[in-house]
N, CA, C and O of each residue as an XYZ file, in Angstrom:
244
protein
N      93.962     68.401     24.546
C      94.641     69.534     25.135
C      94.368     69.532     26.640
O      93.228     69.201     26.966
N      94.974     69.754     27.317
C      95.133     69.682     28.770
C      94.309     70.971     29.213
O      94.349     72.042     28.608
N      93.411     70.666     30.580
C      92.582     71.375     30.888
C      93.778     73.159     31.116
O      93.253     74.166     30.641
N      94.492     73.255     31.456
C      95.258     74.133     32.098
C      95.966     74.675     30.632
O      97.018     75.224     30.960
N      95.855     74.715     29.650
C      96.477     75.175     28.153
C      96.111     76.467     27.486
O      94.999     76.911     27.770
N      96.575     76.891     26.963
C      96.482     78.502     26.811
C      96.926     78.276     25.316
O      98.033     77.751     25.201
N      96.118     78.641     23.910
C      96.584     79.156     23.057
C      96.240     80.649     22.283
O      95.139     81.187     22.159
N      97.484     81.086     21.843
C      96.876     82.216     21.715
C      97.548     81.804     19.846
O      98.559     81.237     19.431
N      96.401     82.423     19.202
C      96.339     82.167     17.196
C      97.090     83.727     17.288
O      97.637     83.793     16.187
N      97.186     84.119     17.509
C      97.694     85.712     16.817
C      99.226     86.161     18.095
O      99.316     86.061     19.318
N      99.996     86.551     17.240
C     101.015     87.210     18.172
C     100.556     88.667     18.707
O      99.542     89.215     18.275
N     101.477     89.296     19.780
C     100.437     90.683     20.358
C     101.062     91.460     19.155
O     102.085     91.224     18.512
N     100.060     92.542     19.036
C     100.494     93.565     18.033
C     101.695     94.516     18.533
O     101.589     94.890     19.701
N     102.739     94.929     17.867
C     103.897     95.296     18.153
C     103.545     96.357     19.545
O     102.764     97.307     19.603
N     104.326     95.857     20.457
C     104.315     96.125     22.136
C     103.241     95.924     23.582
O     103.302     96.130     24.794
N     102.163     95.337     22.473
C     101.176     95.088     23.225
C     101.322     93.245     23.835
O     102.218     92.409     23.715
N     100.167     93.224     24.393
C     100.238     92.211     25.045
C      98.946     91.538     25.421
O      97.915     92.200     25.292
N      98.867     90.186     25.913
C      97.415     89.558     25.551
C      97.406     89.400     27.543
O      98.261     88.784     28.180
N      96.219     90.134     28.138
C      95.979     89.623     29.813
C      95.673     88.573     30.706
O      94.480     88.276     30.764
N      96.320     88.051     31.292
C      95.939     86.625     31.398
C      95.490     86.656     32.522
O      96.291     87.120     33.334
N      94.277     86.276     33.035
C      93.814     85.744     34.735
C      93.856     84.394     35.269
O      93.000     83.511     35.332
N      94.995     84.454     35.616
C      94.687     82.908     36.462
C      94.135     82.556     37.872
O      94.747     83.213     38.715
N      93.281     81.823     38.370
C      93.066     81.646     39.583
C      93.007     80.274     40.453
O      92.875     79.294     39.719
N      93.057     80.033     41.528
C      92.583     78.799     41.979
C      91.949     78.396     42.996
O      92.756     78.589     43.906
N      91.089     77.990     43.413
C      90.292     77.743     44.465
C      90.323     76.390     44.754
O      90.335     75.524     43.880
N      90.340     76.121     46.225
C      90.306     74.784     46.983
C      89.431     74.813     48.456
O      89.579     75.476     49.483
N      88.689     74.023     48.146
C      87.981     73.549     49.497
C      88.304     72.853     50.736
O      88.386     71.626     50.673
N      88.501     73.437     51.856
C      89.317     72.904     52.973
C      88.342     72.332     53.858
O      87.348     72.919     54.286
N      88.803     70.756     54.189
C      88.185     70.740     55.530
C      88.917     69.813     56.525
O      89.800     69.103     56.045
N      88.681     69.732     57.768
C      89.409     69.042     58.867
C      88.639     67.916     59.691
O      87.444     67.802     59.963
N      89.420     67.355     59.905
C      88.711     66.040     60.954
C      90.017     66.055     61.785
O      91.162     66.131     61.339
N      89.627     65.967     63.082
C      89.780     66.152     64.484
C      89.469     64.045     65.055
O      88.959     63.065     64.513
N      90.198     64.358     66.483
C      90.077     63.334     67.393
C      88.468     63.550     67.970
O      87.685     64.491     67.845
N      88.382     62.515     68.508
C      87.112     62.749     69.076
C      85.838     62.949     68.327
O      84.838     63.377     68.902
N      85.847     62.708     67.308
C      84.190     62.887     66.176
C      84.341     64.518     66.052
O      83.279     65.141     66.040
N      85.855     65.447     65.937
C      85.498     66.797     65.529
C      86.064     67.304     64.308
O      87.064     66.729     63.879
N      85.601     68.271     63.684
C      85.737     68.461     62.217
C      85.005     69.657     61.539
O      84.142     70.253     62.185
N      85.281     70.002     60.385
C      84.426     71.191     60.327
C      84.579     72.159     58.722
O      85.636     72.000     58.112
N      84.098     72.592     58.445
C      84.364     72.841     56.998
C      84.912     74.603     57.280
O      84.490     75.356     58.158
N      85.969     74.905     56.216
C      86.719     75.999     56.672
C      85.924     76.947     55.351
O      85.133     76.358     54.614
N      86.165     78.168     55.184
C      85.890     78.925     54.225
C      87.018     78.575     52.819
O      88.245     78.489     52.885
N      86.217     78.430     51.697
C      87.088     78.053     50.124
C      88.883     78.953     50.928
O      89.058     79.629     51.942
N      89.664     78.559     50.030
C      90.913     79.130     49.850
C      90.738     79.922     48.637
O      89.729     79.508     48.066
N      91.428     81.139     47.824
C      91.417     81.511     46.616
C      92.183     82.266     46.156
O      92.122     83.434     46.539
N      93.112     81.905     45.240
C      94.536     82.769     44.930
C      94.264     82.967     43.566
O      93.937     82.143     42.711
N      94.449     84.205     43.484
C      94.243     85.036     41.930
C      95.002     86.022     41.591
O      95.119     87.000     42.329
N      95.540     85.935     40.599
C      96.430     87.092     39.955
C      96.123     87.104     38.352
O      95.619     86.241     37.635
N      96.702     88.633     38.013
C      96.803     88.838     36.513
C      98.260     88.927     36.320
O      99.166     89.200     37.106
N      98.245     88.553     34.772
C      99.782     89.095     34.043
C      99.691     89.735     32.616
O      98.666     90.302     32.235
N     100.206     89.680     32.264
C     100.515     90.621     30.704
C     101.269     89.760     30.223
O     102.350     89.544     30.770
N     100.871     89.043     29.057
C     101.572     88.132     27.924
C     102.243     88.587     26.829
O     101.387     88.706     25.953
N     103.298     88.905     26.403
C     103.683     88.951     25.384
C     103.956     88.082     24.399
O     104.948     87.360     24.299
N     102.613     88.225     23.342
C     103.219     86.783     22.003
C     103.974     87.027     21.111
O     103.410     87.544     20.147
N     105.353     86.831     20.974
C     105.436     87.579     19.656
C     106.195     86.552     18.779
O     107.327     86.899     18.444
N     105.720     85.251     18.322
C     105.770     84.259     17.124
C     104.475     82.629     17.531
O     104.256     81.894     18.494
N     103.977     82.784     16.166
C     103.102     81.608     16.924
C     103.473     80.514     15.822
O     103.570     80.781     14.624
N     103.648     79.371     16.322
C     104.144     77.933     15.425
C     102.811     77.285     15.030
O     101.897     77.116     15.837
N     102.742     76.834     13.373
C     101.908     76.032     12.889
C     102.098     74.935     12.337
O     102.819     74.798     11.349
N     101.388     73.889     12.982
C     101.950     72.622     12.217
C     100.771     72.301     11.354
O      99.652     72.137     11.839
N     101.063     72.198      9.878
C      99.997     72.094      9.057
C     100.484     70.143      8.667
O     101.580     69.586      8.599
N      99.467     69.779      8.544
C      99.288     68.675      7.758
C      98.568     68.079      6.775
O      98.862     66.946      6.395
């Protein structure tokens, strides 16, 4: 399963919904002319959403 995969076993109960946080962080840094360069503060983008499940597929074997 791929690091980034989401399963949810249960559908939401009628009107509800399952909360999801996603975020991402990246480390910035620069190099310059002259031997200059320098490490910047992380980047970090985060939000929530509200999932609605409402059928989940099983593959039995």
């Amino acid at each position: 399963m791929p690091a980034c995969a989401i399963t949810y076993r249960r559908s939401s109960e009628a009107g509800g919904s399952y909360g999801l946080k996603a975020s991402v962080t990246w480390e910035v840094d620069w190099t310059g002319s002259g031997d200059t360069g320098g490490d910047l503060p992380d980047g970090v983008f985060e939000t929530t959403y509200d999932v609605t499940v409402q059928e989940i597929q099983t593959v039995v074997r």
